[in-house]
C-alpha atoms as a printed R data frame, in Angstrom:
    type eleno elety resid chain resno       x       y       z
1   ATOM     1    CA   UNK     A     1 183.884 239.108 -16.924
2   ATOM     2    CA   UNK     A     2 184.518 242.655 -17.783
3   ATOM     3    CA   UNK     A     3 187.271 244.538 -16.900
4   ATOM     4    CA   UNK     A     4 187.339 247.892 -14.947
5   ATOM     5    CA   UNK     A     5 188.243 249.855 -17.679
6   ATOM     6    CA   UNK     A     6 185.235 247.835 -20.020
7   ATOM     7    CA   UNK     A     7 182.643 248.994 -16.680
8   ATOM     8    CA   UNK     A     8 183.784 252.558 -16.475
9   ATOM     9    CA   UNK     A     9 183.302 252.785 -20.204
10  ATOM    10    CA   UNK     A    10 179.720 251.661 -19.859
11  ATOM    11    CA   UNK     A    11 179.187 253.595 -16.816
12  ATOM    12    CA   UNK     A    12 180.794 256.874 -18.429
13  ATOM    13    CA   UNK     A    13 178.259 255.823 -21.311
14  ATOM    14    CA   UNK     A    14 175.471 255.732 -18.937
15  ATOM    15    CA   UNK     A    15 176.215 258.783 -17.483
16  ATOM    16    CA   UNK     A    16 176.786 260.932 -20.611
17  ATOM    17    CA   UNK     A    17 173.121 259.485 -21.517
18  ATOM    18    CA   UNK     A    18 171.611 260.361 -18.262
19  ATOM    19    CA   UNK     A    19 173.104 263.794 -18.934
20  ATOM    20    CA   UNK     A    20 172.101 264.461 -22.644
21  ATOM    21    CA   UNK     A    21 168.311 263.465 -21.997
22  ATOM    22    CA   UNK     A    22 168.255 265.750 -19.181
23  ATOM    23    CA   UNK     A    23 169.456 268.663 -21.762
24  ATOM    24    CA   UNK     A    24 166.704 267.156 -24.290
25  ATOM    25    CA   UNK     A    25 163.996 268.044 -21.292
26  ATOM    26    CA   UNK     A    26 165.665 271.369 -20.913
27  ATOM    27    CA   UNK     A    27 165.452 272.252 -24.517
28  ATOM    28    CA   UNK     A    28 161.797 271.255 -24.888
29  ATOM    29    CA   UNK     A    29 160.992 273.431 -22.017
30  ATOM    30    CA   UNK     A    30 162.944 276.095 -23.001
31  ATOM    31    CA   UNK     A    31 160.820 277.826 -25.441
32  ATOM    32    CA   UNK     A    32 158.469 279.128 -22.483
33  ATOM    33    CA   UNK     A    33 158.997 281.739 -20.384
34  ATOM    34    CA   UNK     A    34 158.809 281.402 -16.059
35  ATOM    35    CA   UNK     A    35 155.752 283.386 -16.635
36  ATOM    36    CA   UNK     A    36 153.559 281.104 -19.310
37  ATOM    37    CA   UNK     A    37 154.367 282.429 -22.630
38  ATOM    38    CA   UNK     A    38 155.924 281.640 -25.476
39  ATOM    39    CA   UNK     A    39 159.022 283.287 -26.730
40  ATOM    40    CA   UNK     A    40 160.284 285.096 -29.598
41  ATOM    41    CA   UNK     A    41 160.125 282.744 -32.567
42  ATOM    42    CA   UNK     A    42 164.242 283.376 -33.481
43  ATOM    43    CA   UNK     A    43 164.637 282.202 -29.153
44  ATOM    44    CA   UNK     A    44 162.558 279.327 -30.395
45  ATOM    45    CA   UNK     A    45 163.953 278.047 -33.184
46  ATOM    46    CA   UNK     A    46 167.456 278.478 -31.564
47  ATOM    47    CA   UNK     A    47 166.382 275.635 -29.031
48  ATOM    48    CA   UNK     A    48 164.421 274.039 -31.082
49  ATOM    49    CA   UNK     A    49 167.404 273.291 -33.295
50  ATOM    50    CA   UNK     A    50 169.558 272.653 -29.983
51  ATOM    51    CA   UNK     A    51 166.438 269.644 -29.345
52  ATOM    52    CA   UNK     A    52 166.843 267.909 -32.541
53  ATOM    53    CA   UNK     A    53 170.266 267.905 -32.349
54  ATOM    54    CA   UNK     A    54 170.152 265.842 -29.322
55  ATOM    55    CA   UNK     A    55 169.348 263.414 -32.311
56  ATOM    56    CA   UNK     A    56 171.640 261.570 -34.881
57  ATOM    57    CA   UNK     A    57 170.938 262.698 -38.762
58  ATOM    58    CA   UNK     A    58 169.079 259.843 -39.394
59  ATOM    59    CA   UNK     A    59 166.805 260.491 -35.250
60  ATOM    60    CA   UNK     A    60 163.558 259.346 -35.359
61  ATOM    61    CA   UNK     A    61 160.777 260.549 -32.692
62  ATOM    62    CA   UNK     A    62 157.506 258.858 -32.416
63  ATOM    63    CA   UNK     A    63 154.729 260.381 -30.059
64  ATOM    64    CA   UNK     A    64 151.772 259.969 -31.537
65  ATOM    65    CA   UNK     A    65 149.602 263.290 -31.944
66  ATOM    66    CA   UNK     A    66 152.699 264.856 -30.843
67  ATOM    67    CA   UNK     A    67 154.595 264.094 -34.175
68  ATOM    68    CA   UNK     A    68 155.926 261.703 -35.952
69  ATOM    69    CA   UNK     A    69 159.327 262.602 -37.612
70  ATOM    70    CA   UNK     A    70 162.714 261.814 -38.808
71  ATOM    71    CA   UNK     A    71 165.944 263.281 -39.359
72  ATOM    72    CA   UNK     A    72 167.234 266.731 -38.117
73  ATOM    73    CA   UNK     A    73 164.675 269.054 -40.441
74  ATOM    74    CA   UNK     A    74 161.964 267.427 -39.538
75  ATOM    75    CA   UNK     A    75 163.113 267.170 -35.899
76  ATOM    76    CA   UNK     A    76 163.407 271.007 -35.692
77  ATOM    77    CA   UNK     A    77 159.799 271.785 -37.057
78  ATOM    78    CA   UNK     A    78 158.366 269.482 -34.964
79  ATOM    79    CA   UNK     A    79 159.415 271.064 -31.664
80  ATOM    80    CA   UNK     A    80 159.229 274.470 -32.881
81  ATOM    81    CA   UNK     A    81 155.423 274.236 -33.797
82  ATOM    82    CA   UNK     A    82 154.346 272.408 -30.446
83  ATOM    83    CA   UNK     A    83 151.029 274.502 -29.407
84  ATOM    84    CA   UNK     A    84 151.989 275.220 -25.862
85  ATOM    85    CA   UNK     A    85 152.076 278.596 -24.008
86  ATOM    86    CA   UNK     A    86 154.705 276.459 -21.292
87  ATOM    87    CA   UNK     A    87 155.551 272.491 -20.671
88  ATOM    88    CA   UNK     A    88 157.477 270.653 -18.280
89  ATOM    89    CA   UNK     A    89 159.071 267.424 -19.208
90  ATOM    90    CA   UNK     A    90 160.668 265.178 -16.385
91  ATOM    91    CA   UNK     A    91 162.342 262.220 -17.225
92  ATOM    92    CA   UNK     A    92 163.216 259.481 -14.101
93  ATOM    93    CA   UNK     A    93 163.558 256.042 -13.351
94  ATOM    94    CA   UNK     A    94 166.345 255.690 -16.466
95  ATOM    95    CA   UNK     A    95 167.016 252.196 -16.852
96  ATOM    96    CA   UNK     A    96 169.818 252.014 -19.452
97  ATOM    97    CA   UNK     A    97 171.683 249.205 -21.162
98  ATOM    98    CA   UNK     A    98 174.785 250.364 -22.976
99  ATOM    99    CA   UNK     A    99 176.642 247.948 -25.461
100 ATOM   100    CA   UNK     A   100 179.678 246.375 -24.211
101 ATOM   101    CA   UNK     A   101 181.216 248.284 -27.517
102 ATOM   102    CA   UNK     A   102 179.797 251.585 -25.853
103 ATOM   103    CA   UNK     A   103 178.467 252.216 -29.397
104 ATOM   104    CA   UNK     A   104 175.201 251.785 -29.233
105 ATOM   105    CA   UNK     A   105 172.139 251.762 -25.837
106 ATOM   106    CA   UNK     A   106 168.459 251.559 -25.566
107 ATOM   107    CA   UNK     A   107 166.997 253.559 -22.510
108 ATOM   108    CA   UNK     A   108 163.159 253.471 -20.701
109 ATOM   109    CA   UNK     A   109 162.247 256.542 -18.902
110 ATOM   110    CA   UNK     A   110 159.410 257.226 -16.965
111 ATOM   111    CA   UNK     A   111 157.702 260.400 -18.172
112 ATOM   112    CA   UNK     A   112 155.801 262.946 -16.815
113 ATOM   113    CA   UNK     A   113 154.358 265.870 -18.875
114 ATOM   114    CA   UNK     A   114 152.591 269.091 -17.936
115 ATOM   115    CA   UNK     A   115 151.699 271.656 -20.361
116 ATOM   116    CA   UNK     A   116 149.225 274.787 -20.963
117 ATOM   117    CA   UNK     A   117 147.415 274.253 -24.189
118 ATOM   118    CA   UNK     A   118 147.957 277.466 -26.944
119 ATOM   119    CA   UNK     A   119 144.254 278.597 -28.008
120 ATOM   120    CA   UNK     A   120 142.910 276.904 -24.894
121 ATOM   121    CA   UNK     A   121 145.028 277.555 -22.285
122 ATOM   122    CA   UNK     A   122 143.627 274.385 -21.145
123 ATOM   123    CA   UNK     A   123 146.257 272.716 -17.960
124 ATOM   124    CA   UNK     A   124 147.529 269.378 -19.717
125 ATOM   125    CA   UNK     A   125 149.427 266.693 -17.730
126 ATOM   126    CA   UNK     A   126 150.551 262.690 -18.471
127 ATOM   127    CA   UNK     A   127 152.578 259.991 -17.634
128 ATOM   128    CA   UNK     A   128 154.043 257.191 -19.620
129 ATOM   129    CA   UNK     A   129 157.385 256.021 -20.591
130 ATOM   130    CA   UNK     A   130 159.967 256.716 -23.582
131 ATOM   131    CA   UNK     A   131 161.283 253.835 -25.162
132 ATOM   132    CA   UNK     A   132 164.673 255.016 -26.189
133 ATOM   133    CA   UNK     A   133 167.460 253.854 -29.153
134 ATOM   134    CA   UNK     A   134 171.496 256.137 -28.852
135 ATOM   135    CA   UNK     A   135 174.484 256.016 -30.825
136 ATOM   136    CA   UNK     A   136 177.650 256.694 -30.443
137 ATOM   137    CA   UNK     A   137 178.827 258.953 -33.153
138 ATOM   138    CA   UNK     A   138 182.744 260.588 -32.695
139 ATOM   139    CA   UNK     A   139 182.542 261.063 -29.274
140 ATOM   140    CA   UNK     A   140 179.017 261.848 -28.433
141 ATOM   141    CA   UNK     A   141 175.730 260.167 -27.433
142 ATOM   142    CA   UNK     A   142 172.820 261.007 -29.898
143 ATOM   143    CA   UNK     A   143 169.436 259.498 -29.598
144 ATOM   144    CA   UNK     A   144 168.752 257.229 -32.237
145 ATOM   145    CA   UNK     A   145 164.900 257.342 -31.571
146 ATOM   146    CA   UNK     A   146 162.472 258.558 -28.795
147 ATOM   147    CA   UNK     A   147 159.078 256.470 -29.000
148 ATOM   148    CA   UNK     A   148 156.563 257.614 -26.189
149 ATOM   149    CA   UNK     A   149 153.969 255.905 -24.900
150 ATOM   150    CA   UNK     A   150 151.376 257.567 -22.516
151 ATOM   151    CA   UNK     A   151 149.345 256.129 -19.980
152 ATOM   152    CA   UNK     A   152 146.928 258.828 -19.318
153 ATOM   153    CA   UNK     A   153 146.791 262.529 -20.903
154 ATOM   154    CA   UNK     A   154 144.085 264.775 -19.096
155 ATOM   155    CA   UNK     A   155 142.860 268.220 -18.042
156 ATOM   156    CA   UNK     A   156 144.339 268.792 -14.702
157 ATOM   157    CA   UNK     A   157 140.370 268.679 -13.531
158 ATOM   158    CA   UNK     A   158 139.856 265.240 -14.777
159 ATOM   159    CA   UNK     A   159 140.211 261.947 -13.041
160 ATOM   160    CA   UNK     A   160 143.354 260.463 -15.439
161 ATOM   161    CA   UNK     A   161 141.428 256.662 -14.528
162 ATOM   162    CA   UNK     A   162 137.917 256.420 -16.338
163 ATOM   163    CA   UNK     A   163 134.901 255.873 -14.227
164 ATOM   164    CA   UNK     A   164 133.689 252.281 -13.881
């Protein structure tokens, strides 16, 4: 059995998880303005670099066409070429299993994507989940690695289940 002090570690863990993917979401939508544009490329790459370090050194993200990268560099270029004029990323359903050290969690979110395509301007939007690795490092959660998995991506004028 664990002790109270052992549970409100894990569920102070949980918490400060909940909270830093939330600011992850924030960040990738950040780089849009309310009215469907991009912004300056310095307002950008200021978020961008506030997104990958949501990430340990060593963070790994895996989305397929949507990049495939490690480490903090890498991180940062990925997010600040994604060809979007605006995006919306929600993250629910966390299910969350911290280490009883409180040193290291894996995370499943259920994710739901919208977007507006650069050149296109083609109206994007998915669902799937993130299969997610954090560490503890000092006194902070990090994400370890972000692997996403989507069910369906499709115009907002397609059916997102294929016709029989």
């Amino acid at each position: 059995a664990q002790s109270v002090e052992q549970r409100l570690r894990i569920a102070e863990s949980t918490m400060e998880i909940i909270k830093l993917k939330s600011l992850y979401g924030e960040y990738a939508d950040a780089k849009y303005t309310d009215d469907h544009q991009k912004k300056s490329q310095e307002e950008r790459d200021q978020v961008a670099w506030r997104q990958a370090r949501c990430f340990t050194e060593d963070g790994e993200f895996y989305a397929g066409e949507f990049g495939d990268v490690k480490g903090h560099q890498a991180l940062f270029e990925n997010f600040r070429a994604k060809p979007f004029l605006f995006a919306v990323h929600m993250f629910t359903n966390p299910v969350i299993s911290v280490d009883p050290s409180c040193k290291t969690a894996s995370g499943r979110w259920l994710h739901y994507l919208m977007f507006t395509e650069d050149e296109t301007r083609r109206t994007m939007h998915g669902i799937g989940y993130t299969y997610d690795s954090y560490r503890c490092v000092g006194d902070a959660w990090l994400i370890a690695r972000v692997e996403t998995r989507l069910r369906f991506l499709v115009p907002f004028t397609q059916p997102w289940t294929p016709a029989a």
